[in-house]
ChimeraX commands (.cxc) that place a marker at each C-alpha (Angstrom):
marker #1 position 110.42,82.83,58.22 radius 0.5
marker #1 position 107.39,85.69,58.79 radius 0.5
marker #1 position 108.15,88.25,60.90 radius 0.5
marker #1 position 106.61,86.53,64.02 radius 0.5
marker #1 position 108.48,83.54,63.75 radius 0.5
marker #1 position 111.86,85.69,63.10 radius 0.5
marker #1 position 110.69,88.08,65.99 radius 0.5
marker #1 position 109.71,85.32,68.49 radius 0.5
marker #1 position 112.87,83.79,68.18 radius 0.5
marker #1 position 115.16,86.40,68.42 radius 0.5
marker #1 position 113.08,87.42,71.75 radius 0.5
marker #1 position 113.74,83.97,73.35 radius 0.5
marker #1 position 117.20,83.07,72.17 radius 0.5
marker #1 position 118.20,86.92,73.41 radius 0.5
marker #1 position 116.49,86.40,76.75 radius 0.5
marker #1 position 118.41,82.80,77.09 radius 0.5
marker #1 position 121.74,83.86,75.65 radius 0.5
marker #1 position 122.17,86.98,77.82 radius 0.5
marker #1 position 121.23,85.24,81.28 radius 0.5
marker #1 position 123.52,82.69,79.92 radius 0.5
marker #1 position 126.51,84.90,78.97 radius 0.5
marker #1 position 125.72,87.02,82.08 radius 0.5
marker #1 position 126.35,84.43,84.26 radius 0.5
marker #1 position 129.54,83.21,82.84 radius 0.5
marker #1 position 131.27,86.94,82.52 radius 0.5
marker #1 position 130.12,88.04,85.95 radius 0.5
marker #1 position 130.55,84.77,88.57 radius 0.5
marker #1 position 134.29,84.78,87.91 radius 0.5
marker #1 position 136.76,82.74,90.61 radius 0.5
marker #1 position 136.39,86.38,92.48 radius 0.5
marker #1 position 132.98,86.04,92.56 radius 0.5
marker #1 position 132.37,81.87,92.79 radius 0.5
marker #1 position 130.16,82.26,96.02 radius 0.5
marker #1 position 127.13,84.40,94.56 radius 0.5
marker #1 position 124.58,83.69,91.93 radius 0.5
marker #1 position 123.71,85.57,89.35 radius 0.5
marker #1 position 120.65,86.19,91.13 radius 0.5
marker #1 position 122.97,87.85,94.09 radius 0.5
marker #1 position 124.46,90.24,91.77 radius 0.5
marker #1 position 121.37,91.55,90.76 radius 0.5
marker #1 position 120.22,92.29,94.57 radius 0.5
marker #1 position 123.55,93.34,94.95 radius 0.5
marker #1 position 123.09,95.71,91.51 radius 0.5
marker #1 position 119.20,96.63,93.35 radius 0.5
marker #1 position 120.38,97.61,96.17 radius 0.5
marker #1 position 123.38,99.87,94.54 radius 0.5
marker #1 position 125.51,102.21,95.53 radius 0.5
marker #1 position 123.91,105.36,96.85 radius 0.5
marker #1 position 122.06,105.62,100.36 radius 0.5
marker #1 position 121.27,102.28,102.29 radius 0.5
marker #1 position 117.33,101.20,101.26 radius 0.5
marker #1 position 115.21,99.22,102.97 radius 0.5
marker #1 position 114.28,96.26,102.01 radius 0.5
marker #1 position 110.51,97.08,101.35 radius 0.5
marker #1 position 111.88,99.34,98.54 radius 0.5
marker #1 position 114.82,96.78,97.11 radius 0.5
marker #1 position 112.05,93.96,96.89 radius 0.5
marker #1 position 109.64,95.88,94.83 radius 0.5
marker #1 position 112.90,96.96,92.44 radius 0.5
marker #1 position 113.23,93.17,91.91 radius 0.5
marker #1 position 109.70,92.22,91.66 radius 0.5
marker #1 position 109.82,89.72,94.60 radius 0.5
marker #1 position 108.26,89.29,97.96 radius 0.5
marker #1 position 110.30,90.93,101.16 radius 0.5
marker #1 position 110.25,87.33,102.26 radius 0.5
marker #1 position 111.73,85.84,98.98 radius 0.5
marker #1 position 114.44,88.94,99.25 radius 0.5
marker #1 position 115.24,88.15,102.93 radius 0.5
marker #1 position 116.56,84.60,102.06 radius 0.5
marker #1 position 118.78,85.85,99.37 radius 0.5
marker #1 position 119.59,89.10,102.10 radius 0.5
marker #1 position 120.60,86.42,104.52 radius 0.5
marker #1 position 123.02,85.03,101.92 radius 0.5
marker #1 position 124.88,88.01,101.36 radius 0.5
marker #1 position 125.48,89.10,104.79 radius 0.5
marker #1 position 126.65,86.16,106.16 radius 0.5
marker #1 position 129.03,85.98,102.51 radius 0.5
marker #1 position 129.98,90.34,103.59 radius 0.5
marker #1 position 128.62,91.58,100.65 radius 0.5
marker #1 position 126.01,93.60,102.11 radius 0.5
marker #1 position 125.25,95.13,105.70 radius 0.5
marker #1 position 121.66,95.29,107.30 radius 0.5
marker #1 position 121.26,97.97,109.70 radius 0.5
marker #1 position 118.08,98.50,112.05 radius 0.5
marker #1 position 116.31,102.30,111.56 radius 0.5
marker #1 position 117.43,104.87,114.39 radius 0.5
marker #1 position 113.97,106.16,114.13 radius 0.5
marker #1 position 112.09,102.87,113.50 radius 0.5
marker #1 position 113.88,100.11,114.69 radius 0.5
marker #1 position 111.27,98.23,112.74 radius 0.5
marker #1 position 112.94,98.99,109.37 radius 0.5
marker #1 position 116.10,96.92,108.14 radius 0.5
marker #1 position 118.27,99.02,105.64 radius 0.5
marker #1 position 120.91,97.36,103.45 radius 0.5
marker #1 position 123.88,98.61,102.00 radius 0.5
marker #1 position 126.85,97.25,100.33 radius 0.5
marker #1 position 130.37,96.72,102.12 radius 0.5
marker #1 position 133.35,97.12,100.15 radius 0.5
marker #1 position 132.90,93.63,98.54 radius 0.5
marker #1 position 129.44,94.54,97.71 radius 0.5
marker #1 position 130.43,97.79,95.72 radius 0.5
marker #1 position 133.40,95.71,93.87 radius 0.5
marker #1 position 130.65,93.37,92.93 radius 0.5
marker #1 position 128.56,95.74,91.87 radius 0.5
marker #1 position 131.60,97.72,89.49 radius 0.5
marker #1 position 132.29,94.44,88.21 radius 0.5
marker #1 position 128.23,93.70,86.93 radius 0.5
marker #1 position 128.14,97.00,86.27 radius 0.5
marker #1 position 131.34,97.35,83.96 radius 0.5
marker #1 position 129.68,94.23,82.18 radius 0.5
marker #1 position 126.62,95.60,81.41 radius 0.5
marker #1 position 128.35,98.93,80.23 radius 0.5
marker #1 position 130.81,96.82,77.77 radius 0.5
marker #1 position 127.49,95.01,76.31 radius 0.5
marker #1 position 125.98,98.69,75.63 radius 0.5
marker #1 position 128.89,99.77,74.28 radius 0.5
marker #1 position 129.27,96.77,71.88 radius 0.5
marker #1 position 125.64,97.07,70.78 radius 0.5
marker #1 position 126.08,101.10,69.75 radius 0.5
marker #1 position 129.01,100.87,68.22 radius 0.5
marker #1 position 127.68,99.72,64.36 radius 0.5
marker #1 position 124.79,101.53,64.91 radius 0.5
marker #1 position 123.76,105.13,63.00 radius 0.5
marker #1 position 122.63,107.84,65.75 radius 0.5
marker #1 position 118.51,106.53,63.29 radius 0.5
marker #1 position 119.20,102.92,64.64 radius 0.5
marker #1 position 119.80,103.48,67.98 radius 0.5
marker #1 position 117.02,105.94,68.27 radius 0.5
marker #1 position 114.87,103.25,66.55 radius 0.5
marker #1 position 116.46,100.39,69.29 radius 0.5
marker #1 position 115.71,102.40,71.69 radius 0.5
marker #1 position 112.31,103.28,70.93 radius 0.5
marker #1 position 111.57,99.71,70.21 radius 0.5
marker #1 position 112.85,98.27,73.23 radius 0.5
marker #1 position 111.16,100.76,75.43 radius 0.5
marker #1 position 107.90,99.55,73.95 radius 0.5
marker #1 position 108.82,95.98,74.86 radius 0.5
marker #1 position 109.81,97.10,78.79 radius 0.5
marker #1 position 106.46,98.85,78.57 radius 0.5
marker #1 position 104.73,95.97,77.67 radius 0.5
marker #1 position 106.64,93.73,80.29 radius 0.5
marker #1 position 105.80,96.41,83.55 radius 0.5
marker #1 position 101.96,96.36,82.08 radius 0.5
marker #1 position 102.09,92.69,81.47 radius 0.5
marker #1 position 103.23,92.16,85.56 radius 0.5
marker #1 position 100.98,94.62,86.98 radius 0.5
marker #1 position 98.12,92.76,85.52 radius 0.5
marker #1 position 99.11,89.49,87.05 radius 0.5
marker link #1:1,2 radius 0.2
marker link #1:2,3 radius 0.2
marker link #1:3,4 radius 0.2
marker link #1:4,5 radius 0.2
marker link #1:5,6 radius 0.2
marker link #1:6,7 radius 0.2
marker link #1:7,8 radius 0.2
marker link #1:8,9 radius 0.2
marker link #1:9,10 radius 0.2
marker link #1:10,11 radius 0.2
marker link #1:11,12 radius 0.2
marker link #1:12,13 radius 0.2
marker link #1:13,14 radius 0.2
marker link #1:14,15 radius 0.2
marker link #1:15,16 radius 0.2
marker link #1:16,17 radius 0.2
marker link #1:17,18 radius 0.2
marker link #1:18,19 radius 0.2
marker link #1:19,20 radius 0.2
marker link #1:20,21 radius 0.2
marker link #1:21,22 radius 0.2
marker link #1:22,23 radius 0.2
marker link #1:23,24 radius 0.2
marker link #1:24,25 radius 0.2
marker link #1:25,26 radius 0.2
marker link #1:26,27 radius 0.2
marker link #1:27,28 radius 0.2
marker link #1:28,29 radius 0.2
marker link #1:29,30 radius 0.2
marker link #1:30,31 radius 0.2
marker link #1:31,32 radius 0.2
marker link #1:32,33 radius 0.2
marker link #1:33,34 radius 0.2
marker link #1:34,35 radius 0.2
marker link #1:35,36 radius 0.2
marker link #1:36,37 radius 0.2
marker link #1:37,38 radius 0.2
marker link #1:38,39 radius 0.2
marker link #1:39,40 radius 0.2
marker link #1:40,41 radius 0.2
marker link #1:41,42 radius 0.2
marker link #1:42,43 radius 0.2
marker link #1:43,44 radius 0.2
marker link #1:44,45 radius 0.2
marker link #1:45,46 radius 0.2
marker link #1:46,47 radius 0.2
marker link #1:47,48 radius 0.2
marker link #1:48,49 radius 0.2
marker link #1:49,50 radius 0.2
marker link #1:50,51 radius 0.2
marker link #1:51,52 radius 0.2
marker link #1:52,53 radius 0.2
marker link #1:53,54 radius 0.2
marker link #1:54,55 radius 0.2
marker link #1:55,56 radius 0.2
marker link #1:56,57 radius 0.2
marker link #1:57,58 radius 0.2
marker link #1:58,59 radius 0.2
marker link #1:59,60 radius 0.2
marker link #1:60,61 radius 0.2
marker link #1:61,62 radius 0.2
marker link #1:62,63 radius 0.2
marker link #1:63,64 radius 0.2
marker link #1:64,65 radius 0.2
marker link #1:65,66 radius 0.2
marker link #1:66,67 radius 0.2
marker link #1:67,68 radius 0.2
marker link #1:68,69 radius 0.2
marker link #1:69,70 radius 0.2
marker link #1:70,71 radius 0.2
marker link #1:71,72 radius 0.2
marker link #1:72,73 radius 0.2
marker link #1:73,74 radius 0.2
marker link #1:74,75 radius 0.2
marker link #1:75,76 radius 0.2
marker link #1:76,77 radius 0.2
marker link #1:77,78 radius 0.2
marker link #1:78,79 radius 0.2
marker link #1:79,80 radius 0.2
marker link #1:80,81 radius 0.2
marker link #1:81,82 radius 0.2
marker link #1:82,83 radius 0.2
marker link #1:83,84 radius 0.2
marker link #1:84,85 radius 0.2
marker link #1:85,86 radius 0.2
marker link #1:86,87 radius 0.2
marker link #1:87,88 radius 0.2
marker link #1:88,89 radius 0.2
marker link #1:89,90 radius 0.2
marker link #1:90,91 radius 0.2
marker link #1:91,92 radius 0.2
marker link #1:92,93 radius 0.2
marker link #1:93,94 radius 0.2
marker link #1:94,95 radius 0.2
marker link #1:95,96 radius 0.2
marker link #1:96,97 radius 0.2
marker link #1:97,98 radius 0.2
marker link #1:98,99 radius 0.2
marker link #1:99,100 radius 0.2
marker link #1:100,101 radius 0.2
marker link #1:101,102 radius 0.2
marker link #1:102,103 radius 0.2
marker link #1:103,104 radius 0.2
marker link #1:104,105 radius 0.2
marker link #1:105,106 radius 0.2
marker link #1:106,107 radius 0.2
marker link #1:107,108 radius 0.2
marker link #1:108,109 radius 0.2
marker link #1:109,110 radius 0.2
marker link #1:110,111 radius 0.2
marker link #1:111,112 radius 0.2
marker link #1:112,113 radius 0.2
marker link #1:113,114 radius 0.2
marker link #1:114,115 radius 0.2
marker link #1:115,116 radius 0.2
marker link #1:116,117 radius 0.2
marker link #1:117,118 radius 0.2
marker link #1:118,119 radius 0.2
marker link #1:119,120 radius 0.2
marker link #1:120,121 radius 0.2
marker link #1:121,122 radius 0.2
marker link #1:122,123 radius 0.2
marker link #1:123,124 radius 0.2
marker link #1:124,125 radius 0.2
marker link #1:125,126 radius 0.2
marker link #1:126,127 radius 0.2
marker link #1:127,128 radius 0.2
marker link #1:128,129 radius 0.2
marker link #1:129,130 radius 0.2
marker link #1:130,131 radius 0.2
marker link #1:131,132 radius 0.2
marker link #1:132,133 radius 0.2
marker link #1:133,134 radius 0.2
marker link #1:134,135 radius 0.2
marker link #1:135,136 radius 0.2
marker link #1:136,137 radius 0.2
marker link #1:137,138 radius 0.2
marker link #1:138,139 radius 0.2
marker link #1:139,140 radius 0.2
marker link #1:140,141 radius 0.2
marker link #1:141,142 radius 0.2
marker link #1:142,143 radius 0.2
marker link #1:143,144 radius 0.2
marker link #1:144,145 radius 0.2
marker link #1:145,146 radius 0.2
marker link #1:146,147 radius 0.2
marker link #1:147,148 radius 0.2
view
């Protein structure tokens, strides 16, 4: 196998295999009533000051329409609370409730236990030359979407 054929399919089976694996470690009987597409709102619209939802559509790359459908979700589930602007009652901020931010530890506690399995084998040369590599492929991605 050339290095294309080895690179393309390491690219696709890691794209499948983590969405896959994902979704089976993080929608756990606690967590039966979300997707794994909810977690990742829930993980977009974290744990710091409420956003608006202008701000957590653009961090997922979808429309404020497509977000309000999954927004609706989650509210009506109590993961997340939508609050109106005091100043502009125009703007809808979200934050997470206190199911939201257990939801959030739990994704997050994934994703920090797949890190942590990746770096552990690795000399402090690899993981400079991981991280260099895959910050070339995000790069690519971001210019890839902005020229859609």
């Amino acid at each position: 196998m050339d290095t294309y054929e080895t690179l393309n399919s390491i690219l696709v089976n890691l794209f499948r295999d983590v969405m896959d694996l994902e979704e089976r470690a993080i929608i756990t009987s606690e967590y039966r009533d979300i997707t794994n597409n909810d977690m990742h709102v829930i993980q977009a619209v974290g744990l710091g000051e409420p956003k608006n939802m202008s701000a957590i559509a653009k961090a997922l790359s979808v429309t404020v329409g497509t977000l309000t459908i999954a927004m609706n979700s989650l509210v009506k589930k109590g993961y997340v609370h939508r609050e109106r602007g005091k100043e502009d009652r125009r703007v809808v901020y979200i934050s997470l409730s206190e199911k939201g931010k257990r939801a959030y530890q739990h994704h997050e506690n994934f994703h920090r236990h797949m890190i942590d399995e990746i770096l552990e084998d690795l000399t402090k040369e690899e993981t400079k030359a991981l991280v260099k590599s895959l910050t070339k492929l995000d790069q690519w991605f971001r210019r890839f979407q902005e020229d859609e």
